[in-house]
Backbone as a ProteinNet text record, in pm:
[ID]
protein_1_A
[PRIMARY]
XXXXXXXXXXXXXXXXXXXXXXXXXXXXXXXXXXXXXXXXXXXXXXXXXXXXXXXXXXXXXXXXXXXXXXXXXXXXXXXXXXXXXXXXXXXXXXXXXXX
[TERTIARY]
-3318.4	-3228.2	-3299.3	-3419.6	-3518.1	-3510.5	-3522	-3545.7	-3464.5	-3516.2	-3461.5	-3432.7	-3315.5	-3265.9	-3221.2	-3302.3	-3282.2	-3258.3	-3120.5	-3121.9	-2991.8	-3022.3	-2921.6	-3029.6	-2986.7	-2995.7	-2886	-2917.3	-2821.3	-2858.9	-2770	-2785.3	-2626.2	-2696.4	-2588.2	-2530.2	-2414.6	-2387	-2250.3	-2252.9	-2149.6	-2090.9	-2141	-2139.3	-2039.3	-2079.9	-2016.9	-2126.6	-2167.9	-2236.7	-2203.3	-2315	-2284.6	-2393.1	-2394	-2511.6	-2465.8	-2604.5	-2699.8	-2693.3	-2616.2	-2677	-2691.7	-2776.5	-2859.4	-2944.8	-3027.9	-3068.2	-3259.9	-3347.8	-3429	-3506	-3399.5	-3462.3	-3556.3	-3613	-3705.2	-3619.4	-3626.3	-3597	-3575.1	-3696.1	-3788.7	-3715.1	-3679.4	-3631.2	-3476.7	-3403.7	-3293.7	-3233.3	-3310.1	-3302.9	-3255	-3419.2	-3371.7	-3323.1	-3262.2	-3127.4	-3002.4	-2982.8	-2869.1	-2878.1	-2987.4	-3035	-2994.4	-2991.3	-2999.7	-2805.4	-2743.5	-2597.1	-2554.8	-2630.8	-2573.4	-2605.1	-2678.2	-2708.1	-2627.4	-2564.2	-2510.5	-2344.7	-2331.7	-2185.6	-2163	-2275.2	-2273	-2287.1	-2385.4	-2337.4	-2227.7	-2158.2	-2036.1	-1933.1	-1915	-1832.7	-1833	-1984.6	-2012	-1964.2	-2000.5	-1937.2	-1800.2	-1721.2	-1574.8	-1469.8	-1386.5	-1237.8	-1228.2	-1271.6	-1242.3	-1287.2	-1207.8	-1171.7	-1188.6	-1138.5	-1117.7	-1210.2	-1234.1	-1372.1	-1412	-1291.4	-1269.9	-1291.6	-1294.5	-1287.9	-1453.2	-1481.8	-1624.5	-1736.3	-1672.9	-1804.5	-1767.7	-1636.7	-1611.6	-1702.4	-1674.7	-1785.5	-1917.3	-1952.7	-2121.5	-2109.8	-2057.3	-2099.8	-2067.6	-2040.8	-2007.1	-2133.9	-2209.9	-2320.4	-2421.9	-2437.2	-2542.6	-2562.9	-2431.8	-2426.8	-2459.3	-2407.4	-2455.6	-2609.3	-2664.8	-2842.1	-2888.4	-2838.5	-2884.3	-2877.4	-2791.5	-2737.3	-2884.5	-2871.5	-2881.4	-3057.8	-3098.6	-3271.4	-3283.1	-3156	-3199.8	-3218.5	-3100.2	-3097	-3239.8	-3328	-3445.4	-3547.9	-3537.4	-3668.5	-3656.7	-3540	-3521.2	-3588.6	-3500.8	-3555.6	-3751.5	-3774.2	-3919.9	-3962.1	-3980.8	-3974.1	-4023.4	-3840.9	-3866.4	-3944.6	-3958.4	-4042	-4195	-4268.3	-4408.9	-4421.2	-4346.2	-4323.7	-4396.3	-4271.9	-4294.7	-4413.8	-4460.9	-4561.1	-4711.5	-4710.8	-4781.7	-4782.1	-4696.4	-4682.1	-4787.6	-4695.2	-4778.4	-4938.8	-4976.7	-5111.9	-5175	-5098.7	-5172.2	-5193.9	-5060.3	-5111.3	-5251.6	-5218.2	-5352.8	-5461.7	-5497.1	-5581.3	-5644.9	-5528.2	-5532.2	-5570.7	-5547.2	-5547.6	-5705.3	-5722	-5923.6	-5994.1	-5958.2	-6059.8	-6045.9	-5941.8	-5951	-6057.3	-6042.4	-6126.9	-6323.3
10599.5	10660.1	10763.5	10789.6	10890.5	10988.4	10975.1	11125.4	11218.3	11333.8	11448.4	11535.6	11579	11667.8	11822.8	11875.4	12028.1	12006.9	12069.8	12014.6	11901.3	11814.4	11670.2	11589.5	11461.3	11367.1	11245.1	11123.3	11069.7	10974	10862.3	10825.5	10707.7	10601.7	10470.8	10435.3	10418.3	10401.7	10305.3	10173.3	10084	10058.6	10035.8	10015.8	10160.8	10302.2	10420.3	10459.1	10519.4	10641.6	10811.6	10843.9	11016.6	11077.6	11195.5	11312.3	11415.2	11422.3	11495.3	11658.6	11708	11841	11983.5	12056.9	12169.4	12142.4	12256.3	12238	12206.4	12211.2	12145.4	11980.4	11899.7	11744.8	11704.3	11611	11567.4	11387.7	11376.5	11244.6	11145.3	11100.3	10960.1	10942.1	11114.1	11043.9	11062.5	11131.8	11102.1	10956.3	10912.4	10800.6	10660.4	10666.9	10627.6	10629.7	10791.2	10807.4	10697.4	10740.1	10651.2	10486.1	10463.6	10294.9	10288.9	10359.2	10292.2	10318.4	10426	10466.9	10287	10245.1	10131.8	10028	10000.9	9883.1	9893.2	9991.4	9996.2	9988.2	9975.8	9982.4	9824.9	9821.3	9629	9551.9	9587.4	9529.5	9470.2	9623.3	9582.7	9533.2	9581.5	9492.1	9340.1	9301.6	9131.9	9099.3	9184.6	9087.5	9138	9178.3	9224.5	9199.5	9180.5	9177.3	9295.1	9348.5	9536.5	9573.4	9560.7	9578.5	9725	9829.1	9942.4	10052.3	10089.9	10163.3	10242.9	10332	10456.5	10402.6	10312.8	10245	10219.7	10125.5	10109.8	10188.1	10302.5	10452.5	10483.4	10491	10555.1	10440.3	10332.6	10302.8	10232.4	10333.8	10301.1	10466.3	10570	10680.9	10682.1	10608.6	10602.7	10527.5	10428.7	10328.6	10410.2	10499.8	10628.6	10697	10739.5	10869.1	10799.9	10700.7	10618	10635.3	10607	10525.9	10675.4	10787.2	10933	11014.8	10971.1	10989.1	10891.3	10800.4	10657.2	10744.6	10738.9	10805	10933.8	11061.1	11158.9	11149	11082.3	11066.5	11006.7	10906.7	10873.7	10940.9	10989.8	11096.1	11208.8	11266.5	11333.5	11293.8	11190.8	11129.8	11100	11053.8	11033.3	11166.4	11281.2	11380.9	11430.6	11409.1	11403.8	11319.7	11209.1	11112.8	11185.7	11224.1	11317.9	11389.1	11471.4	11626.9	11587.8	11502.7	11429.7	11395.4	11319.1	11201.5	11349.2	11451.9	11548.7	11615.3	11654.9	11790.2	11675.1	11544.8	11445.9	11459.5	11463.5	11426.7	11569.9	11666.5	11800.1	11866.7	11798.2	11733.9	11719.5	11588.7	11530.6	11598.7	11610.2	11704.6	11842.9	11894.7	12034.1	11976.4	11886.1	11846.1	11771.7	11733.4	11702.4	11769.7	11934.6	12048.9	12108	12090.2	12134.5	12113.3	11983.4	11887.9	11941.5
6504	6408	6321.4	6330.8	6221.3	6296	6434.3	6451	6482.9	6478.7	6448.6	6529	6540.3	6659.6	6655.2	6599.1	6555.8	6449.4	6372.3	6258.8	6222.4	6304.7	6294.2	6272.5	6149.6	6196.4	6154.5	6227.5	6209.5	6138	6062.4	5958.9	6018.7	5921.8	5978.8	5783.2	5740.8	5604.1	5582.4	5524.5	5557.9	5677.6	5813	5916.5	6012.7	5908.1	6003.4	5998.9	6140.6	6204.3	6144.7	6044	6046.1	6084.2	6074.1	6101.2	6000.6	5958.5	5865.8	5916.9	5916	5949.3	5907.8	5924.2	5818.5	5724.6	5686.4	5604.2	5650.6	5563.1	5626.6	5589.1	5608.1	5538.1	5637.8	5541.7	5609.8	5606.4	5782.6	5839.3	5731	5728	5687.4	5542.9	5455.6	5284.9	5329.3	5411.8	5463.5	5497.2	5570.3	5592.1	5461.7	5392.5	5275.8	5161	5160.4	5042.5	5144.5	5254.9	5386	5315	5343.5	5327.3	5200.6	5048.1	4952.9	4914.2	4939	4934.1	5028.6	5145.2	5198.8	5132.3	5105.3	4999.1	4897.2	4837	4655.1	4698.3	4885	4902.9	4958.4	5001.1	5021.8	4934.1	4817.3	4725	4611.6	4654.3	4593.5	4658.5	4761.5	4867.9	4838.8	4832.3	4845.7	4702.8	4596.9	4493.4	4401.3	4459.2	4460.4	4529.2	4495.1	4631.7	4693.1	4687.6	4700.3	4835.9	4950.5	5054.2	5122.9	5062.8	5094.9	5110.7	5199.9	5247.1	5074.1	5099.2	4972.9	4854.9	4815.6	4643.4	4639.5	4752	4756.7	4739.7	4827	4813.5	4672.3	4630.3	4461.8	4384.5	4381.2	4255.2	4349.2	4423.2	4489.8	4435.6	4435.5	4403.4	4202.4	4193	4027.3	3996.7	4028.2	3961.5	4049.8	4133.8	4149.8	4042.3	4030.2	3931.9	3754	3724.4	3639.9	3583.5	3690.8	3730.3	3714.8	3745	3740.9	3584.7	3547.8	3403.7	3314.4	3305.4	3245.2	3249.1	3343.1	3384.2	3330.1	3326.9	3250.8	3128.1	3041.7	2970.8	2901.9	3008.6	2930.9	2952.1	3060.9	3042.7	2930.5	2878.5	2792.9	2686.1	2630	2490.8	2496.1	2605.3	2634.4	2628.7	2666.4	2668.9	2481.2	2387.9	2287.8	2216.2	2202.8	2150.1	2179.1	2282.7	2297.6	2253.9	2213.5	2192.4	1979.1	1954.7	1830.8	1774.7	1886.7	1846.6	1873.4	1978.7	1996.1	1846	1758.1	1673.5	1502.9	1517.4	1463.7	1460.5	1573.9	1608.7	1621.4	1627.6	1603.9	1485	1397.2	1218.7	1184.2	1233.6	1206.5	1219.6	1323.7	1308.8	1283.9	1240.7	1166.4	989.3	990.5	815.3	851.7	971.2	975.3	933.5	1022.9	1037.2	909.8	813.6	702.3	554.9	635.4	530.4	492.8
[MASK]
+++++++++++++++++++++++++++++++++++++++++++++++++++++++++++++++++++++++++++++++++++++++++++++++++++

C-alpha cells in the first residue's frame, strides 16, 4: 500500500480504498496522515451510535481541526510567553552592564 505509482498512491481510510494523486508526497507521511484520519474515524464510530459514514468523517474532521486549532493556539501563546520572558531577561541585563 506505500508504494508509489507515478503520482498515485493509494491509501485505505474507514475500510474505503482511495488514491492520492498529484502533487509530490512522499508515500511513507501519506500513509500516516491515512492511518491517523482512520483511527480518529474508528474511534468514533466505536464510541458513538453514529452509523453513518458522513457524520463520522464530519466529527473525525472536526476533533482534527480542533487538535490543529487547540496546538496553534499554544504554540502562539508559547511563542508569547519567550518573547516576554526574553525582553525580561534582556532587562536584566542591560541594567547589569550599567551598573
Amino acid at each position: 500500500m506505500l508504494e508509489k505509482d507515478g503520482d498515485k498512491i493509494p491509501i485505505r481510510i474507514y475500510n474505503r480504498e482511495f488514491v492520492i494523486e498529484g502533487g509530490n508526497w512522499d508515500p511513507l507521511y501519506i500513509s500516516a496522515l491515512a492511518k491517523y484520519v482512520d483511527e480518529q474515524m474508528n474511534r468514533i464510530a466505536n464510541t458513538s451510535n453514529i452509523v453513518d459514514t458522513s457524520r463520522v468523517a464530519v466529527l473525525a474532521a472536526l476533533n482534527i481541526a480542533d487538535e490543529l486549532f487547540r496546538l496553534r493556539e499554544s504554540k502562539d501563546t508559547s511563542g508569547q510567553e519567550i518573547s516576554k520572558r526574553s525582553e525580561e531577561l534582556i532587562k536584566l541585563l542591560d541594567q547589569a552592564l550599567k551598573r
